[in-house]
C-alpha positions as CSV (number, residue, x, y, z in Angstrom):
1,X,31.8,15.9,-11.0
2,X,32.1,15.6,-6.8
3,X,28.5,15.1,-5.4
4,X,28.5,16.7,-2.2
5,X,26.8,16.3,1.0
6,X,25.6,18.2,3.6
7,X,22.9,18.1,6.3
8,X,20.8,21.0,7.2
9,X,20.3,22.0,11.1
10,X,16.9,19.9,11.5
11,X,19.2,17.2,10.0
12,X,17.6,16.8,6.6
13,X,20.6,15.7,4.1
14,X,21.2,17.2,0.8
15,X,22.9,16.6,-2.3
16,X,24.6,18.1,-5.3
17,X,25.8,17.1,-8.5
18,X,27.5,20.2,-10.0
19,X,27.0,19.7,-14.1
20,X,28.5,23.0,-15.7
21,X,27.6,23.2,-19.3
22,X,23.6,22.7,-18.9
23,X,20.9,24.8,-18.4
24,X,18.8,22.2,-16.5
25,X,18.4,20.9,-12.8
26,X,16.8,18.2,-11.9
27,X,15.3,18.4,-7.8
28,X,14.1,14.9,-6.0
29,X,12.5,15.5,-2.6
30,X,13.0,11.6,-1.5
31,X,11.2,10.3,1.1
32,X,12.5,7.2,3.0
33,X,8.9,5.2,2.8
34,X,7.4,3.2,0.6
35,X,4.0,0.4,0.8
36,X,6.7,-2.2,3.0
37,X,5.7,0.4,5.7
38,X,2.4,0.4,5.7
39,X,0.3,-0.9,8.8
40,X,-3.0,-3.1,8.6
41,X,-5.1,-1.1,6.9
42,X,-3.0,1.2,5.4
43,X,-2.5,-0.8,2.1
44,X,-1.9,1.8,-0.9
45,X,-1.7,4.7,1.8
46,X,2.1,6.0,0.6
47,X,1.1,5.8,-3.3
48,X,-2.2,7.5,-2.2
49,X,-0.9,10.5,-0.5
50,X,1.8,10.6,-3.4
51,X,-1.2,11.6,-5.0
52,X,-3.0,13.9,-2.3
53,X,0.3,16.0,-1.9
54,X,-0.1,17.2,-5.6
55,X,-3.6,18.2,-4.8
56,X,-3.2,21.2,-2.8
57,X,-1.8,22.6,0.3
58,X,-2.9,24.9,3.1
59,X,-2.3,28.0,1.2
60,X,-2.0,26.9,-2.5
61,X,-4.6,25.2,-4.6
62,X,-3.5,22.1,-6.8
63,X,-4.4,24.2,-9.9
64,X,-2.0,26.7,-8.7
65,X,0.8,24.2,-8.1
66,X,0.1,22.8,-11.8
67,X,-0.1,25.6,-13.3
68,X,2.9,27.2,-11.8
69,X,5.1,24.5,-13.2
70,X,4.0,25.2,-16.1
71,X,4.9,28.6,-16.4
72,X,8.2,28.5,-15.2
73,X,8.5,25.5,-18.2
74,X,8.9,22.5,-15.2
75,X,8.3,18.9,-15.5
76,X,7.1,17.5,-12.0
77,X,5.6,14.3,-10.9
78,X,6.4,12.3,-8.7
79,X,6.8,7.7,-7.5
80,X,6.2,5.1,-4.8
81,X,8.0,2.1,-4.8
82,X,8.0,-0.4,-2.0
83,X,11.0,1.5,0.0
84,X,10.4,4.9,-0.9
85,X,8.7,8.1,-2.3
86,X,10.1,10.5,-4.3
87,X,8.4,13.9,-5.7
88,X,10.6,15.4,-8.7
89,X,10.6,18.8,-10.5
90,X,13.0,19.6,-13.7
91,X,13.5,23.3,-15.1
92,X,16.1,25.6,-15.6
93,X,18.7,26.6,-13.6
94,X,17.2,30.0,-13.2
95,X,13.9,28.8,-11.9
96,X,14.9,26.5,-9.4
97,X,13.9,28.6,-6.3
98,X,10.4,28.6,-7.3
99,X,10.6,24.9,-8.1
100,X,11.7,24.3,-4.8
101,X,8.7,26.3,-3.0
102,X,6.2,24.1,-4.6
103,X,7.9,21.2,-3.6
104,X,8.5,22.2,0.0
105,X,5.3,23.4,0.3
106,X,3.6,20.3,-1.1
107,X,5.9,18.1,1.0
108,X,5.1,19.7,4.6
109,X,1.9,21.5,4.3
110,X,-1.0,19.4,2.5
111,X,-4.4,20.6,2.7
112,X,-6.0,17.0,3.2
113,X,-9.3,18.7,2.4
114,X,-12.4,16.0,1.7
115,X,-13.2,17.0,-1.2
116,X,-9.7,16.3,-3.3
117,X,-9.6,13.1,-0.8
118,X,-12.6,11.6,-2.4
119,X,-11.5,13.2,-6.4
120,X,-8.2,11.9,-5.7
121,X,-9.6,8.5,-4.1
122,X,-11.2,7.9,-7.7
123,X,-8.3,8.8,-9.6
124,X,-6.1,6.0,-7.9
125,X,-8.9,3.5,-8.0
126,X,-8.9,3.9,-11.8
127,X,-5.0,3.5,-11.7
128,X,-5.7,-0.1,-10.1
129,X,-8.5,-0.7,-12.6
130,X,-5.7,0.2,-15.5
131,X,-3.3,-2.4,-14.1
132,X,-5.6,-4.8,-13.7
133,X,-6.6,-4.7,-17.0
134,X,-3.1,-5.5,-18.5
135,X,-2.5,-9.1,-18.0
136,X,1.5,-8.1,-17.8
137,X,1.1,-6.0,-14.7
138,X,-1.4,-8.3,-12.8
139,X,1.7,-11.5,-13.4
140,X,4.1,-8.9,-11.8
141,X,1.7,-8.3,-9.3
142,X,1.0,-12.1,-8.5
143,X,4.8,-12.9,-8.8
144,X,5.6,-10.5,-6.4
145,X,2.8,-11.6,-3.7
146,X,4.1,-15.3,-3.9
147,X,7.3,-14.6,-3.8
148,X,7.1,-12.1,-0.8
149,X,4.1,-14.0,0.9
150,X,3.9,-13.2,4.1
151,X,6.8,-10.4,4.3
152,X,6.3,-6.9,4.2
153,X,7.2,-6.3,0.6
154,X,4.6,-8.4,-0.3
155,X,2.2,-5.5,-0.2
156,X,1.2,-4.4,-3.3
157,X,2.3,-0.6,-4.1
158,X,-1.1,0.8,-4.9
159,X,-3.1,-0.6,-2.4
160,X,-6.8,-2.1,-2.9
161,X,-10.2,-1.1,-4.4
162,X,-11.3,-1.8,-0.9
163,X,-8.2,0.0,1.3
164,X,-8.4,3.0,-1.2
165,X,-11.8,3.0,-0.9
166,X,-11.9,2.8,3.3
167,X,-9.1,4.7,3.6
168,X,-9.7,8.5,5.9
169,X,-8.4,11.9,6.0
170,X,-7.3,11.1,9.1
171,X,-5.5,7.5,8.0
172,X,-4.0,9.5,5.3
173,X,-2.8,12.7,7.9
174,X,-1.9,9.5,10.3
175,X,1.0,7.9,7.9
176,X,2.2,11.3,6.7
177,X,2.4,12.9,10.1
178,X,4.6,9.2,11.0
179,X,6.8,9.2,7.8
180,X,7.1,12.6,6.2
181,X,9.8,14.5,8.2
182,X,13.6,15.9,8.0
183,X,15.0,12.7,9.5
184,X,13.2,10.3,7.1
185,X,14.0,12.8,3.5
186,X,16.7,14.1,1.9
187,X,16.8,16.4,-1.3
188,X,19.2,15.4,-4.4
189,X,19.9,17.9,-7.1
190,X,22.0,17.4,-10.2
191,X,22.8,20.0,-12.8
192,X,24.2,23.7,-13.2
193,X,24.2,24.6,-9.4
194,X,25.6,25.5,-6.8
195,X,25.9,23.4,-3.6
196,X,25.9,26.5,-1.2
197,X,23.3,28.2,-2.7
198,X,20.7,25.0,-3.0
199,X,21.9,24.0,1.2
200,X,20.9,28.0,1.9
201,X,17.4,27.3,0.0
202,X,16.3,23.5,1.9
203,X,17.3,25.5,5.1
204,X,15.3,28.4,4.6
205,X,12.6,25.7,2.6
206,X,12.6,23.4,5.2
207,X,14.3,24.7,8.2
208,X,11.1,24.0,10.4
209,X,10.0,20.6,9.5
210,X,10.0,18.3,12.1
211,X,11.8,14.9,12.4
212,X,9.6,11.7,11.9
213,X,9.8,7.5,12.0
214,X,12.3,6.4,9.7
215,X,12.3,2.9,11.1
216,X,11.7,-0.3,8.7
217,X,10.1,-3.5,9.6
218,X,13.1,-5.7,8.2
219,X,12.3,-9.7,7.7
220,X,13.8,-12.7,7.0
221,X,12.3,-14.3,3.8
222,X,11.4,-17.9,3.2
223,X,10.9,-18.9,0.0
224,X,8.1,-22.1,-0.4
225,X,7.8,-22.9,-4.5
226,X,4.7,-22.0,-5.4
227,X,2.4,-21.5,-8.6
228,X,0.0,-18.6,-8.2
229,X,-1.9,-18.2,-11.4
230,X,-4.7,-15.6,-11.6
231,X,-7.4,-17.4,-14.3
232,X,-8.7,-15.5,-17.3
233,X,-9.9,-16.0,-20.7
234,X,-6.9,-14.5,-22.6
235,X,-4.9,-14.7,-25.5
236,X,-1.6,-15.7,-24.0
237,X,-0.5,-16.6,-20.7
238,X,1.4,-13.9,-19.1
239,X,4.0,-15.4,-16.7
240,X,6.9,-14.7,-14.2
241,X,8.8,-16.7,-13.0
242,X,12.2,-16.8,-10.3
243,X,13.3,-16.3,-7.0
244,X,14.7,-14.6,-4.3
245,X,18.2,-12.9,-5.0
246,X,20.7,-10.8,-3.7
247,X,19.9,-7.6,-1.4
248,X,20.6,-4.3,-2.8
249,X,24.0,-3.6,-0.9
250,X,25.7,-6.8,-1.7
251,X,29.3,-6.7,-3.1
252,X,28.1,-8.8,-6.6
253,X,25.0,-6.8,-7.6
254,X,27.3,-5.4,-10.6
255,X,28.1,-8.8,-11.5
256,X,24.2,-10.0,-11.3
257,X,23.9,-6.8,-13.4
258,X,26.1,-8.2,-16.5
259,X,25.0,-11.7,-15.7
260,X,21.2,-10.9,-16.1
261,X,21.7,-9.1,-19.5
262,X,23.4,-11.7,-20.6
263,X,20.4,-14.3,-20.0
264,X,17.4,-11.6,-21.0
265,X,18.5,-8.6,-21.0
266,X,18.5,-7.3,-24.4
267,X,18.3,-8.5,-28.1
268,X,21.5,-10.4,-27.9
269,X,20.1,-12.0,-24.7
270,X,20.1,-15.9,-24.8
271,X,16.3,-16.0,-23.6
272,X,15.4,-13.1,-26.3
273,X,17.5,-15.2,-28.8
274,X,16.1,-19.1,-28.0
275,X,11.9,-18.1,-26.8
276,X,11.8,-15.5,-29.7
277,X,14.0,-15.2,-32.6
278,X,15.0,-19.0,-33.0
279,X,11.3,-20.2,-32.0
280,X,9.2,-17.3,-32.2
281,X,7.2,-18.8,-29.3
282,X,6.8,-15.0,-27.5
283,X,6.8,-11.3,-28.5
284,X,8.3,-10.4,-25.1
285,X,10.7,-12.1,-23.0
286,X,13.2,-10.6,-20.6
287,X,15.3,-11.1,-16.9
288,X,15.0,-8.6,-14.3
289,X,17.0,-8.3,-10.9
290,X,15.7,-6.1,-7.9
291,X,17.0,-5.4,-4.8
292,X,15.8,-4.5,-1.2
293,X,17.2,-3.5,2.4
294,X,17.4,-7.2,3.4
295,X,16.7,-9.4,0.5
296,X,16.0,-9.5,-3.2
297,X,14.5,-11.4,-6.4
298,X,15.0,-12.6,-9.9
299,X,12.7,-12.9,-12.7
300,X,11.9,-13.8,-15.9
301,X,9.1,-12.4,-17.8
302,X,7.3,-14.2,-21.1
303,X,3.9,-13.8,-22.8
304,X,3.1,-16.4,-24.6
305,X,0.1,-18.8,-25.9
306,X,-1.1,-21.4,-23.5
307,X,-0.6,-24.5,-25.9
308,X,3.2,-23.0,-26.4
309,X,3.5,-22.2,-21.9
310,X,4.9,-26.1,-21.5
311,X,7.7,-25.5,-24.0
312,X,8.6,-22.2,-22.8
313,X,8.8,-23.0,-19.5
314,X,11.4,-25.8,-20.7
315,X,13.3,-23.3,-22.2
316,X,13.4,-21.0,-19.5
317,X,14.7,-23.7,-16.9
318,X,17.1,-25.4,-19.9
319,X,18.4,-21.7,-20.2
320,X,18.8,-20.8,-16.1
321,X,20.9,-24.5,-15.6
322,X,23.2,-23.7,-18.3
323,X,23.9,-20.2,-16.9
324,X,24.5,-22.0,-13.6
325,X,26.4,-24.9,-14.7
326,X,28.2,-23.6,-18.2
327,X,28.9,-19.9,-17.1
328,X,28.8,-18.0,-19.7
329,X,31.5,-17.1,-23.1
330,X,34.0,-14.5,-23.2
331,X,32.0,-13.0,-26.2
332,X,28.5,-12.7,-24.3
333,X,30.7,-11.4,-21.0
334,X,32.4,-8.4,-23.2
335,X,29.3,-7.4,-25.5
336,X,27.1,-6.8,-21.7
337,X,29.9,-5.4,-20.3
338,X,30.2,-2.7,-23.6
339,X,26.3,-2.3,-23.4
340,X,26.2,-1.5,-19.3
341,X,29.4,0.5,-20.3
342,X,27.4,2.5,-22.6
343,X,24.2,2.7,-20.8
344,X,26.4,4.3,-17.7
345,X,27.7,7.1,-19.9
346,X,24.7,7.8,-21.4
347,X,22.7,8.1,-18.1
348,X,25.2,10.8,-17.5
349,X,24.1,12.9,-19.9
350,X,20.3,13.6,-18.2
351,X,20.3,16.0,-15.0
352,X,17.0,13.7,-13.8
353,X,18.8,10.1,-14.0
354,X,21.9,11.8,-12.0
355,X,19.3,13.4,-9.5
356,X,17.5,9.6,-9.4
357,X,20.9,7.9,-8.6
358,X,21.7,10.4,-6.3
359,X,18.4,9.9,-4.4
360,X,18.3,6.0,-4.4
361,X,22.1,6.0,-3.6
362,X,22.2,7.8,-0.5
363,X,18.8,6.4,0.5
364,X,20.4,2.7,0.2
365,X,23.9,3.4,1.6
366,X,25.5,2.9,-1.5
367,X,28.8,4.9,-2.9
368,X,28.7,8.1,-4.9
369,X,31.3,6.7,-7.4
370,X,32.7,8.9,-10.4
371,X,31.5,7.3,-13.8
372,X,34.9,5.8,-14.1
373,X,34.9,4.0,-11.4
374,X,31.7,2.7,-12.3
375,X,33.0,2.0,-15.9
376,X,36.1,0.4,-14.0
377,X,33.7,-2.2,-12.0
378,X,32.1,-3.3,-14.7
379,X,35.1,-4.1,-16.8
380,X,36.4,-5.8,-13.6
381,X,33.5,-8.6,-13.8
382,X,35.5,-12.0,-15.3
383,X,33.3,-15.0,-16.0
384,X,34.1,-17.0,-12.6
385,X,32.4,-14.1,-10.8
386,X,29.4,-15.0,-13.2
387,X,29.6,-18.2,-12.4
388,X,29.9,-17.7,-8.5
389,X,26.7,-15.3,-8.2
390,X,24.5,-18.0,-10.7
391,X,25.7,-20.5,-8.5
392,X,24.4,-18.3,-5.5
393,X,21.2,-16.2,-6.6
394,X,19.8,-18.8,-9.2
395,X,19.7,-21.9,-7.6
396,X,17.0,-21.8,-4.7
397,X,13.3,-22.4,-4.6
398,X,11.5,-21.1,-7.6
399,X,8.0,-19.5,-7.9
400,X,5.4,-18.4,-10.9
401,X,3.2,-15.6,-11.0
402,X,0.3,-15.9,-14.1
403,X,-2.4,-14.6,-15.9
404,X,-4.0,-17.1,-18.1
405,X,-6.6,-19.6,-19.1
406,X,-4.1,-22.4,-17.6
407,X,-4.3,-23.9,-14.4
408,X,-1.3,-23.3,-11.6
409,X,-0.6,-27.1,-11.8
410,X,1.0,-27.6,-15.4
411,X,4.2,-24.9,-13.7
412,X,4.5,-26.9,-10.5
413,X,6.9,-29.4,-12.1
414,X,9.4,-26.2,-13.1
415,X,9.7,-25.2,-9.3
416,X,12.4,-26.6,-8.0
């Protein structure tokens, strides 16, 4: 179906995806901040008040927020990422309006009260406690800190024990206040509506919220190859390891797409097929891609024992070289081209994931292409375009990330 786009008189942009034939709709309130914006101090302060704006506002209670999605049969909750925040609701068509007054509510009047501060301050501390406890997350974690030393998206999302813990009422009031506003959010909805009737409720919603800082503190990256392993008396090591990549508007992110499936991307995958079912050297092993305003990185992920970390490693290099000197088959390029075929079309078929790519779409300056077009650019990917972006986002410096009883200097030799 059309999206369409419109922007309401304090310029806050909407979206629609009409999808006749469903009951549901699916509303993202996306705000254009994330942890890259934080200042010195501020670390965890946009996943924090992601939090706090669930927990009450100056006229409604959080109990009454929760338990008035409940009764109209809504599923809300909300995510921080490095770039952005977005707060979600899903329900049926018929319920929409009142799925939209919590939300607008939440989003422009929070109650900031002390008490739910220091609950909520708990709450999120635990959260870092839980990640740091799986030996998965805290290799992402130290991946993405090496990789992004020094730049802004080397912050980690949810902060510190020690910035949650410092962190004020007014620091909290201070970032919303700067990044919460019509010119830094826009509303996406997908499913059986209306796109006059959901512009003539944000107007009436949000007619009267005020514009706010939706400047980002862009920076060049410079890679060093580096091994940052976090020491710990564990079963396996727990390593990533990459580089920096593509940004997220660049012409061949659909060819990186097909590309990284084909190296770990799935069952078929070449790492999934040589680490795991030809040597059964790891339970998990996959590639990942992600993008950014000005830059971007590649990964591979593996959990492994430490006597066994050497001859992964080997693998994973052997595997990357080929990909960048061997291209890849005509039989690997049409099987991830039928599986990203058939993950598009499924996707379609969920009012949340069409709200989600509306959200992140329009946030990132990217098209609002019709599934077949999609379906058509993925088709279009040949193996010398695989071969060109290898080439291009595979071949620079190269860092680990680990969790492990193995010191940073057995990867060193892999780095470069």
């Amino acid at each position: 179906m059309q999206v369409e786009i419109s922007q309401t008189s304090t310029g806050l942009t909407v979206l629609t995806e009409p999808v006749p034939g469903v009951r549901s709709v699916a509303v993202g309130c996306w705000i254009d901040t994330g942890s890259r914006d934080e200042h010195p101090g501020e670390a965890g302060a946009a996943h924090f008040l992601e939090h706090l704006l669930f927990k009450g506002t100056e006229e409604l209670s959080a109990r009454y927020i929760s338990e008035t999605f409940d009764a109209i049969g809504a599923q809300s909750n909300a995510f921080t990422s490095k770039e952005y925040t977005c707060f979600w609701a899903r329900m049926l068509d018929s319920e929409l309006a009142t799925g939209m007054d919590l939300l607008a509510e939440m989003l422009q009047r929070p109650a900031f009260r002390p008490e739910e501060i220091d609950s909520e301050r708990n709450v999120v501390i635990e959260e870092i406690n839980m990640n740091e406890d799986d030996p998965s997350d805290v290799a992402g974690e130290t991946f993405m800190r090496t990789l992004f030393r020094g730049h802004p998206l080397g912050l980690p999302v949810l902060g510190t024990r020690e910035s949650i813990g410092g962190m004020t009422a007014a620091d909290l009031r201070g970032y919303w206040q700067r990044r919460y506003g019509a010119g830094t959010a826009l509303v996406a909805v997908a499913g059986n509506v209306e796109h006059r009737d959901v512009v003539e409720m944000v107007e009436h919603r949000f007619g009267a919220w005020e514009a706010a800082d939706g400047t980002h503190d862009l920076a060049s990256l410079r890679v060093e190859p580096t091994a940052s392993v976090v020491a710990r008396d564990t079963e396996q090591v727990h390593l990533v390891f990459g580089g920096e990549s593509m940004h997220r508007t660049d012409e061949g992110r659909i060819v990186d797409g097909v590309m990284h499936h084909i190296l770990g991307g799935g069952m078929s995958s070449r790492l999934f097929q040589k680490v795991r079912e030809e040597r059964g050297l790891a339970y998990a092993v996959h590639s990942f891609a992600m993008r950014f305003a000005e830059t971007g990185g590649w990964g591979v992920y593996v959990g492994t024992t430490p006597a066994n970390a050497h001859t992964v490693m080997e693998i994973l290099v052997e595997e990357i070289e080929r990909m960048i000197t061997d291209g890849v088959t005509a039989a690997e390029l049409d099987r991830a081209k039928g599986h990203m075929r058939g993950a598009l079309a499924l996707s379609m078929e969920d009012t949340n994931t069409r709200m989600i790519r509306l959200g992140r779409n329009q946030l990132f300056g990217l098209p609002h292409l019709p599934l077949d077009e999609r379906l058509a650019r993925v088709e279009a990917v040949t193996r010398a375009d695989i071969e060109d972006i290898a080439a291009r986002n595979l071949t620079g410096p190269r860092v680990v990330g680990a969790v492990g009883p193995v010191p940073a200097r057995e990867f060193e030799g892999y780095l470069s």
